[in-house]
N, C-alpha and C positions, 0 to 999 in steps of 0.2 A: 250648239252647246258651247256654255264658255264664252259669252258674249261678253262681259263684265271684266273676263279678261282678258280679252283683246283690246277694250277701250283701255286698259290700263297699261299692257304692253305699249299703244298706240301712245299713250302719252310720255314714254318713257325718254326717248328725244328732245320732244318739247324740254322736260325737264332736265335733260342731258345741256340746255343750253343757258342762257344767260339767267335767266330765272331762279337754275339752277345751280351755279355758280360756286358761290358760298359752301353749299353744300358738299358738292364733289371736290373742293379744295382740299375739307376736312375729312372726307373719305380717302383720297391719293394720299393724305399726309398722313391718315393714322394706319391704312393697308397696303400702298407703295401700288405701283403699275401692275396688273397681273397678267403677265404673258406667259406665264407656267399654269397649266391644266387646270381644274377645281380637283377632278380626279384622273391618277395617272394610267397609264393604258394598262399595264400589267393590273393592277387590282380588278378592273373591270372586265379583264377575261376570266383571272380567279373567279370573282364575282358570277359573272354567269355559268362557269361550270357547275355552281352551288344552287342552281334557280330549278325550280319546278318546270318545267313546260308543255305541262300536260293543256291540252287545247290551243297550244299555240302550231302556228305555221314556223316552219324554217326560217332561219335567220334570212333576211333581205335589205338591203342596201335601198335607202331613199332617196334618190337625190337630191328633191326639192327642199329638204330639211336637212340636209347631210347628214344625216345615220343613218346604224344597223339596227333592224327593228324586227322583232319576232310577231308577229300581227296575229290576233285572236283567228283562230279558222270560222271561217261561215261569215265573219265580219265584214262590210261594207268597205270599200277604202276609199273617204270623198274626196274630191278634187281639189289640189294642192287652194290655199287662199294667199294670193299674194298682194301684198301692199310695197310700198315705199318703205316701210318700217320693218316690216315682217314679214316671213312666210309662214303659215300654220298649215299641218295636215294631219285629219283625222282620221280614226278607225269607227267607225259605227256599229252598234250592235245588232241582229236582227228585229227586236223590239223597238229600237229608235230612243232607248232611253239611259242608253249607257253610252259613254265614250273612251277613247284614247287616243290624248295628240303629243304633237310635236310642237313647238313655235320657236323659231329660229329666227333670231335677231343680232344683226350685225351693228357694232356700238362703235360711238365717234371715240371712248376710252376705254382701254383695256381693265373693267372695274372685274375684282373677285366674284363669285358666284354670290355671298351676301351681302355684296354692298347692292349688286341687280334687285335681290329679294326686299332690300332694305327700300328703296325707291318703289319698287314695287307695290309693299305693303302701304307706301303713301300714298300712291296715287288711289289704290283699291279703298281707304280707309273714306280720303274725299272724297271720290265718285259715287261708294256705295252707302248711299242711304239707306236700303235694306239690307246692306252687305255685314257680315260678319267674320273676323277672323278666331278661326277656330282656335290654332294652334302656330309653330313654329318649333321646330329642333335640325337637328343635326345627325346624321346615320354614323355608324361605324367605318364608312368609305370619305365620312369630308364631305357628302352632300347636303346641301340646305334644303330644308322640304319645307312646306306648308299645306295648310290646310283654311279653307274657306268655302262660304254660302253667300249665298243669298235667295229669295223666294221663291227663284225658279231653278237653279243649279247647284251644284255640291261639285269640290273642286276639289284633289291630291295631287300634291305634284311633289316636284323638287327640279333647282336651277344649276345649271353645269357650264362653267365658261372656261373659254382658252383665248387668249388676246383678245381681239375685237370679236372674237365672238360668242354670242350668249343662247345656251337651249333652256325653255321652260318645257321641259315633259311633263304630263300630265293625265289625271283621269278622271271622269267625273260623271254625273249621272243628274239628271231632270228628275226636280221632288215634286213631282204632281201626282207620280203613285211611287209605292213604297218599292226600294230599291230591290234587286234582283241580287241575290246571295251570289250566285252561279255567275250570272255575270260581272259584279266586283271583283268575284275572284281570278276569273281570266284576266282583265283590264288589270290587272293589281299584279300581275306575274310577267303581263307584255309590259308593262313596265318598266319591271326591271328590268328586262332584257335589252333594252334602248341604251344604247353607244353611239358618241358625234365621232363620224369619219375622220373628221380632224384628229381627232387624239388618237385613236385605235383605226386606220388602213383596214386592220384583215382582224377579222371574229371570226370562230368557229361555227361553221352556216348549222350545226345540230346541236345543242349544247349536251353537252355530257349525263345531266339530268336525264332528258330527253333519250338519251342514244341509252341509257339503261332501262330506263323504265318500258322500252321496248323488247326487253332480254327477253329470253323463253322462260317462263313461271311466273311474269310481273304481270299484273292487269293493267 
């Protein structure tokens, strides 16, 4: 899953260099170096106190992709993929038709989490001939999300950077049969619960959510 975006992650270098030039000029000079978080640690433990976590596993520390990750239960966890450029690690669903990853890319400049998305969107726009970008916004925490297809994949994410380095999380699902409500909705809650080690050391391994919805008289 997600192929269309790893070619584009993969090209992301490439463009990080001469080619590119011009370009990152006018991004350093209108957003400045960014060695301060996209998001700061305290929001993001607020943040997951506030999260569902009903189907997910205990918080867990990755370290092929440096975060904390609450992984769907029963979900698959496939084998780190690593490149020169990237590391990506997925969760897999028991149907095979849903996912949620990680990709963790270390960049030759410290760019904001939208100028990543911004380069991003170019490369996805040129490679993908069948590709479509759905959407683009911004959350309540400062994160840049997106949204894209193409004929075989459906893609949600959003990009989170701290110095030279850059996370695409992500979730998505193969449109060859109609998506699974139940599975979305897991995928869409382990989500959020994904923190880069770097910014945030220590998460709370149950999230608060979770530690009530356990209480005596809760289903």
């Amino acid at each position: 899953m997600g192929a269309l975006l790893f070619e584009t992650i993969s090209a992301l270098p490439r463009r990080l260099r001469l080619r590119g030039m011009f370009v990152l000029l006018a991004l350093v000079f209108c957003t400045g170096c960014q060695f301060t978080p996209t998001v700061p640690a305290a929001h993001f433990i607020q943040h997951q106190a506030l999260i569902d976590c009903s189907g997910l596993k205990d918080v867990e520390t990755c370290d092929p992709v440096k975060v904390h990750v609450a992984a769907p239960q029963k979900w698959e966890a496939l084998s780190p993929k690593k490149t020169a450029l990237y590391t990506d690690m997925q969760w897999r669903s028991p149907s095979k038709l849903t996912g949620v990853g990680v990709a963790y890319v270390h960049m030759p400049l410290p760019l904001p989490a939208s100028a990543v998305v911004w380069l991003a969107k170019q490369e996805y726009c040129k490679k993908a001939g069948d590709g479509e970008l759905i959407g683009q916004w911004t959350d309540a925490l400062g994160r840049p999300w997106f949204e894209a297809q193409n004929v075989k994949y459906h893609l949600r994410g959003y990009v989170v950077t701290k110095g030279f380095d850059a996370w695409i999380i992500y979730c998505g699902y193969k449109r060859e049969q109609p998506p699974s409500a139940a599975e979305l909705g897991v995928a869409a809650r382990s989500l959020e619960t994904i923190v880069p080690t770097p910014i945030a050391p220590q998460v709370p391994q149950k999230p608060m959510a979770q530690s009530d919805s356990k209480s005596p008289g809760k289903g």
